[in-house]
C-alpha positions in Angstrom: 75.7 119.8 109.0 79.0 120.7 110.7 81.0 119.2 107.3 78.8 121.6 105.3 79.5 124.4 106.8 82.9 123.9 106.6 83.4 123.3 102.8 80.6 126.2 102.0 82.8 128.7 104.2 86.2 127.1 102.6 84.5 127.8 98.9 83.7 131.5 100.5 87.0 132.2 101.5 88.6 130.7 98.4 85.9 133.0 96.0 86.5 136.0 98.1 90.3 135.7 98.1 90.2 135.7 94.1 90.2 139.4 93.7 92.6 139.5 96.9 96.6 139.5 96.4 98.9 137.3 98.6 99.7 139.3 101.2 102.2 137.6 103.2 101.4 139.4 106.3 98.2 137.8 107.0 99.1 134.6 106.2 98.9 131.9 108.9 101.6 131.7 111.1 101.1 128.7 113.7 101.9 125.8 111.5 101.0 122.2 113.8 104.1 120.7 113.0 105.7 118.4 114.5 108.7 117.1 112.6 108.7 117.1 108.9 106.2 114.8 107.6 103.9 116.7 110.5 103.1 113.6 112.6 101.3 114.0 115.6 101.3 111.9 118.7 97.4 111.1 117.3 96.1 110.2 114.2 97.8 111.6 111.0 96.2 112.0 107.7 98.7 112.6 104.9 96.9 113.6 101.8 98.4 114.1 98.2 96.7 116.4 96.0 97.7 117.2 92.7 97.4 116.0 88.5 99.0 112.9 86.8 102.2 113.0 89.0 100.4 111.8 91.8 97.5 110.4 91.0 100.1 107.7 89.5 101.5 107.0 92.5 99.2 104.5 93.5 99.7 102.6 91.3 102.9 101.4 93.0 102.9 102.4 96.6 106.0 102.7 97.3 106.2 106.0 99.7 103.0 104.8 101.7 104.6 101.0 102.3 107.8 102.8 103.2 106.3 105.1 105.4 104.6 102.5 106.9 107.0 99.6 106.9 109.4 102.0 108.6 106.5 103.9 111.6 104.6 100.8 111.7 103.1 101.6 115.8 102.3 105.2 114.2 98.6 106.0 113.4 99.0 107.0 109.8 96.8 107.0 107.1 97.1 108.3 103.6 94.1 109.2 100.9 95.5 110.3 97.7 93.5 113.0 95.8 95.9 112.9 92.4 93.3 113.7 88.9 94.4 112.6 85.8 95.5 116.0 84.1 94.6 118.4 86.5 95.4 121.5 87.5 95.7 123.8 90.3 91.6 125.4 88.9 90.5 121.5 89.3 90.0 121.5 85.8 90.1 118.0 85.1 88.2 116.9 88.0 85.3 119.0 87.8 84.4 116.7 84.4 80.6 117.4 83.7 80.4 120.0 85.9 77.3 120.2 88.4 74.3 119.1 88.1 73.0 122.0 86.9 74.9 120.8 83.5 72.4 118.8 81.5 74.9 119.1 78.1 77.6 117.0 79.5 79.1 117.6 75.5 79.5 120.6 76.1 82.1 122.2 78.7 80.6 123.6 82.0 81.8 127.0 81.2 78.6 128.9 82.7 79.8 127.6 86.0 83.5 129.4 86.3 85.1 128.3 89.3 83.4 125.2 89.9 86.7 122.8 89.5 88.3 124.7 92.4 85.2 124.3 94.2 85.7 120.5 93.6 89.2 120.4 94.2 88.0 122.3 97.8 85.6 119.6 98.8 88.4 116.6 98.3 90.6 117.9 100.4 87.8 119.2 103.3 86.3 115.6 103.0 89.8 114.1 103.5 90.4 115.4 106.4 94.2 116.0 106.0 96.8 117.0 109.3 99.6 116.9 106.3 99.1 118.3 102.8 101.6 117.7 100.0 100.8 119.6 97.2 101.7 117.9 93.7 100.8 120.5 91.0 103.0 122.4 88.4 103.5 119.7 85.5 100.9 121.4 84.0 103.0 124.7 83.8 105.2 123.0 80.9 102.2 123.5 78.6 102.2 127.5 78.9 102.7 129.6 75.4 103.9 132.9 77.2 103.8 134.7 80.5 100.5 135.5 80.7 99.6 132.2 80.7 102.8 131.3 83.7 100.8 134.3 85.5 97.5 132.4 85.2 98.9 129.5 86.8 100.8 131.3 89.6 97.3 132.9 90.5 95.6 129.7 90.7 98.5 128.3 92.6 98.5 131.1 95.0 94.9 130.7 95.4 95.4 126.8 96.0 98.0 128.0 98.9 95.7 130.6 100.3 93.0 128.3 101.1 95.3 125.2 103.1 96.6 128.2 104.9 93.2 128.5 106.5 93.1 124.8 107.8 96.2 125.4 109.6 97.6 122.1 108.0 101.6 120.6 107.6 102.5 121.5 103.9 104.8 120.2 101.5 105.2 121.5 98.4 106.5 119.3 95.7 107.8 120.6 92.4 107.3 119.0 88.8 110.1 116.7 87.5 111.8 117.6 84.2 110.3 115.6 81.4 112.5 113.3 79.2 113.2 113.7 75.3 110.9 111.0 74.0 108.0 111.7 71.1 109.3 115.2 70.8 112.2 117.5 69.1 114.9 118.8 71.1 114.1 122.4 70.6 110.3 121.2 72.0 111.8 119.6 75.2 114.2 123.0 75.8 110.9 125.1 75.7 109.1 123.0 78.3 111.8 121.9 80.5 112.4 126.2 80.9 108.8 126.6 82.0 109.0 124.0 84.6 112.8 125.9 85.5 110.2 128.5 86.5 107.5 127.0 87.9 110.1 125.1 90.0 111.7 128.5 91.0 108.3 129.9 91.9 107.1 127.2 93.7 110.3 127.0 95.7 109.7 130.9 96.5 106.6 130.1 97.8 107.7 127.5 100.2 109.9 130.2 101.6 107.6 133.0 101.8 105.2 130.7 103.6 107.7 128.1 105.4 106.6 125.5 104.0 108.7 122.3 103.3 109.9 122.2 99.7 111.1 119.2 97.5 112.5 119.5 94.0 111.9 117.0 92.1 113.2 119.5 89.2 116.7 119.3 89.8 116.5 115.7 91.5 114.6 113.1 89.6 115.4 113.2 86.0 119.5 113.6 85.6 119.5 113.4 81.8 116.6 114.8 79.7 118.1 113.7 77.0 117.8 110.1 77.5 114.2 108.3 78.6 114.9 106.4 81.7 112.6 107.6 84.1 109.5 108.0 82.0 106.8 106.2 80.2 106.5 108.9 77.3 109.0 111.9 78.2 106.3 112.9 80.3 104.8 110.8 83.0 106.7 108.7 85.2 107.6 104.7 85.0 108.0 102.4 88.1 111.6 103.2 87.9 110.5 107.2 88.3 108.3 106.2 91.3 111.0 104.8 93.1 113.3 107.5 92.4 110.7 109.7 93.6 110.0 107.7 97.0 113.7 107.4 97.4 114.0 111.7 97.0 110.9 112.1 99.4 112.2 109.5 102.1 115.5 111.1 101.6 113.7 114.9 102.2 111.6 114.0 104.7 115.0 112.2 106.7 112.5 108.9 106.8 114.8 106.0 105.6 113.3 103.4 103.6 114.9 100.3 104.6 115.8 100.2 108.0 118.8 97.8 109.1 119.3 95.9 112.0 122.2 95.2 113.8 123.8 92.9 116.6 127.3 92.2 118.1 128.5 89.6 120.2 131.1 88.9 122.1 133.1 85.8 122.6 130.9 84.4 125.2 127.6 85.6 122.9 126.6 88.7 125.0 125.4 91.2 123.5 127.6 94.4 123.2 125.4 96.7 121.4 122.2 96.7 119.5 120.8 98.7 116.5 117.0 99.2 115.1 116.5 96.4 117.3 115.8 95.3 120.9 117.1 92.3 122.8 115.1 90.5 125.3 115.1 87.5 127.5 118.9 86.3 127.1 120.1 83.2 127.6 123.3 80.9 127.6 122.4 77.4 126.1 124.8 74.4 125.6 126.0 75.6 122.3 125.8 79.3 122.6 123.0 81.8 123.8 119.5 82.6 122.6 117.1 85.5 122.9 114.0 87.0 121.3 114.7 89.8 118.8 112.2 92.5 118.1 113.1 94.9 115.3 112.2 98.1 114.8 110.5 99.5 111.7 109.3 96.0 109.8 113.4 95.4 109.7 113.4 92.6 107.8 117.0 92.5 107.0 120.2 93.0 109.1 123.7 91.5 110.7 125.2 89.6 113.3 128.7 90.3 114.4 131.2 88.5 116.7 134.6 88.4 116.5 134.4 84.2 116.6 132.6 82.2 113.4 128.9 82.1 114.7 126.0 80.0 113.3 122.4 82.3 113.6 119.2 80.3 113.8 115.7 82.0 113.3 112.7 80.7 114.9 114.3 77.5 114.9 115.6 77.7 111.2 119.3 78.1 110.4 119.4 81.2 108.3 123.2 82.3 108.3 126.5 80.6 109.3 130.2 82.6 109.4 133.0 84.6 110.7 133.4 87.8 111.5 129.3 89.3 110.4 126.5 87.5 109.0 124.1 89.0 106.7 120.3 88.4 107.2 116.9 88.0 105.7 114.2 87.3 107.9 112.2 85.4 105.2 108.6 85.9 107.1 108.9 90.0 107.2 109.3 89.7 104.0 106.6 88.3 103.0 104.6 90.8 105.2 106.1 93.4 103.3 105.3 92.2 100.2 101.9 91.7 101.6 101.6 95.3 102.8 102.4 96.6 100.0 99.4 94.4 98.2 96.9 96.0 100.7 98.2 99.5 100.3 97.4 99.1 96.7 93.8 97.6 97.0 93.1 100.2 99.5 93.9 102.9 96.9 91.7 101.3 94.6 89.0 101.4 96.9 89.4 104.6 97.0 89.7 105.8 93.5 86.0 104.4 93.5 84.7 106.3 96.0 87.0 109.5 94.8 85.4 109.4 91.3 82.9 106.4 90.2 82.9 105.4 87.1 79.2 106.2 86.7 78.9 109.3 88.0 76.8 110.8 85.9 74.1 108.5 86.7 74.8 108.9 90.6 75.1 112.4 91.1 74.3 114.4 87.9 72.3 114.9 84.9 70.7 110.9 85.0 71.0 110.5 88.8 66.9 109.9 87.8 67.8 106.6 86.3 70.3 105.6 89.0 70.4 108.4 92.1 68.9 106.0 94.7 71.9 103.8 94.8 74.4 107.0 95.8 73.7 105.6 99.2 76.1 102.7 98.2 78.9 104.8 98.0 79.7 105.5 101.8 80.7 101.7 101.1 83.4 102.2 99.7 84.7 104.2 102.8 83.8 101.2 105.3 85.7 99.3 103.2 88.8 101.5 103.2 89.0 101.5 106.9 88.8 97.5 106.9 91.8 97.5 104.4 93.8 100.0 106.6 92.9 97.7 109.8 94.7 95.0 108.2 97.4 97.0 106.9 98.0 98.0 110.7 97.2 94.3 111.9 100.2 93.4 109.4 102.6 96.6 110.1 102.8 95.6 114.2 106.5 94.4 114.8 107.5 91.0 115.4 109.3 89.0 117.6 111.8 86.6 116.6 113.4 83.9 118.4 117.3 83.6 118.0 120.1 81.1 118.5 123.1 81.7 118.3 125.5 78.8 118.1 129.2 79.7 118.8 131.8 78.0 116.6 134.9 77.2 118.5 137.6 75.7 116.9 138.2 71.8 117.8 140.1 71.1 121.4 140.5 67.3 122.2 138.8 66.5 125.5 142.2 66.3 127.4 145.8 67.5 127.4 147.7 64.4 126.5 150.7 65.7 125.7 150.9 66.1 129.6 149.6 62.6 130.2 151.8 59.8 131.2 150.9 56.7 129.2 151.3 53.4 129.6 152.3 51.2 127.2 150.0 48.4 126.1 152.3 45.8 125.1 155.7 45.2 127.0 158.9 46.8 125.4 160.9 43.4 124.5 165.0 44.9 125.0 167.2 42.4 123.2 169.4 40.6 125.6 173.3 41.1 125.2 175.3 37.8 124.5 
């Protein structure tokens, strides 16, 4: 009843604010952040809403296995609320409209507003503490300012409304799209209304202090040349790294973190980095000591002024002077393995966010199938068992190192200062 409430008094506020400009004076002022992906000492909830740009991203997982590789004793989750082609109205995802729509040919356009009301619900249901707001690609599209002052309205609107949940925003703005199935001239005109949509979305970070990220100026160098795209428009894998890479990079979250340990001569440890040291030891050959690193660290370097030979959990992994560079081969593998589970938890979700028969659950032929909607709260148990075993895998390991010292050879005593005998007698000649 209390979840109710909630999204019918959201939908009220965002219907009511319609006819109401953005007056910056009442907007909310006691933003819960905490640093600037908003991560509380509790449990987090970062939540992407927007169209194609991030509804893609799950496809990869790259930011969410970064984020999660690098915080791994954080409570984080992420949902990710991206529609194919949608817009800031919900356009896209309010498909067949309500039930109320038994023509599902035809759009639900005697139901205005019920997109947004759609779009409302997702992000209500989601429970979000940090919101990062994906739309504007949409904007490239527009024929002439009445149209750009449409979509600013809608956007506003869109703003308005996470205002009232007193959430962590970030506001991300559309990347420049790549020549590729289109004329020049065509590109010029779209890549200017994204100029502007960037610019206006960038003003209303400011106005609002939000955190802004522009992907405009950042993520595609050369529009003249497809690199970063599929089709000039939407993104490739190489896109979706760039773009983790700019939001790590905006966010100051580094992606890989780095450990690293020097030695002395005698193997004591002078200084450690992303790591800690425990239970040192000196053994025939060198020392040893359990290695803990921080943020899933799977790779890093020994330094010591003498050669040094670096064993793993019993395993020689690196042998040299001066620095050794290392893999740890099993965090690896977990990474690799996180990254798996952050994408099968995604898909879970896209279930759950918009079943394929839908129709037949909720709307116009829920007769023929509605008594299996029930099945549905499934897929959110099912969620929260993937995200357990992402956390089970994300806890940080301990490793156990030996380090073997290489010394250069020294024979076992100093014979030049050693008086030897000989072994045979010295036969002198006699003199005639």
């Amino acid at each position: 009843m209390m979840r109710n409430y909630l999204i019918c008094f959201s939908i009220a506020y965002l219907l009511l604010s319609c006819g109401q400009g953005s007056d910056s004076s009442q907007l909310s002022t006691s933003k819960l952040t905490v640093n600037k992906l908003g991560l509380s000492k509790g449990d987090s909830r970062i939540v992407f809403v927007g169209g194609t740009l991030i509804s893609s991203m799950e496809n990869y997982g790259y930011f969410e296995t970064s984020v999660i590789m690098h915080l791994p004793n954080r409570s984080i989750s992420f949902r990710n609320l991206g529609w194919p082609a949608d817009d800031v109205f919900g356009l896209a995802r309010s498909q067949f409209g309500s039930a109320q729509n038994t023509r599902s040919w035809q759009p639900p356009s005697a139901e205005e507003g019920f997109g947004s009301k759609v779009l409302m619900e997702h992000i209500l249901q989601s429970n979000p503490t940090t919101l990062i707001i994906g739309y504007g690609a949409e904007a490239a599209y527009v024929s002439n300012d009445a149209a750009f002052d449409l979509f600013k309205s809608g956007y506003q609107r869109l703003l308005d409304f996470a205002d009232s949940l007193q959430l962590t925003i970030i506001l991300l703005s559309p990347p420049k799209q790549e020549l590729a199935l289109i004329d020049e001239t065509s590109l010029l005109n779209r890549n200017g209304w994204l100029n502007k949509t960037s610019a206006f979305i960038g003003d209303q970070a400011g106005e609002r202090g939000y955190q802004f990220i522009n992907l405009f100026e950042s993520l595609v160098e050369d529009p003249s040349k497809q690199k970063y795209t599929q089709n000039g428009v939407q993104l490739n894998e190489l896109g979706y790294q760039k773009m983790c890479d700019l939001l790590l990079q905006e966010l100051a979250i580094k992606q890989f973190l780095e450990f690293e340990v020097n030695l002395n001569t005698s193997g004591e440890v002078q200084s450690v980095r992303n790591a800690k040291v425990t239970n040192w030891a000196k053994t025939v050959r060198g020392v040893q000591f359990n290695l803990t690193p921080f943020g899933m660290a799977y790779q890093g370097r020994f330094s010591s002024t003498d050669p040094l030979a670096i064993y793993i959990d019993g395993s020689l992994r690196g042998k040299g002077k001066d620095s050794i560079d290392i893999v740890i081969p099993q965090d690896s593998i977990i990474y690799a393995k996180i990254k798996a589970a952050v994408f099968e938890k995604n898909r879970l979700h896209r279930y759950r966010l918009r079943p394929l028969n839908e129709a037949y659950i909720y709307l116009f032929r829920r007769h023929e199938m509605g008594h299996l909607a029930y099945e549905m709260d499934d897929f959110d148990k099912l969620v929260l068992e993937k995200e357990a075993d992402i956390d089970r895998l994300a806890g940080s390991s301990t490793h156990q190192i030996n380090v073997e010292i290489i010394r250069p050879w020294q024979p076992p005593k100093n014979y030049r200062k050693m008086r030897c005998r000989p072994l045979f007698p010295i036969l002198i000649p006699l003199k005639n």
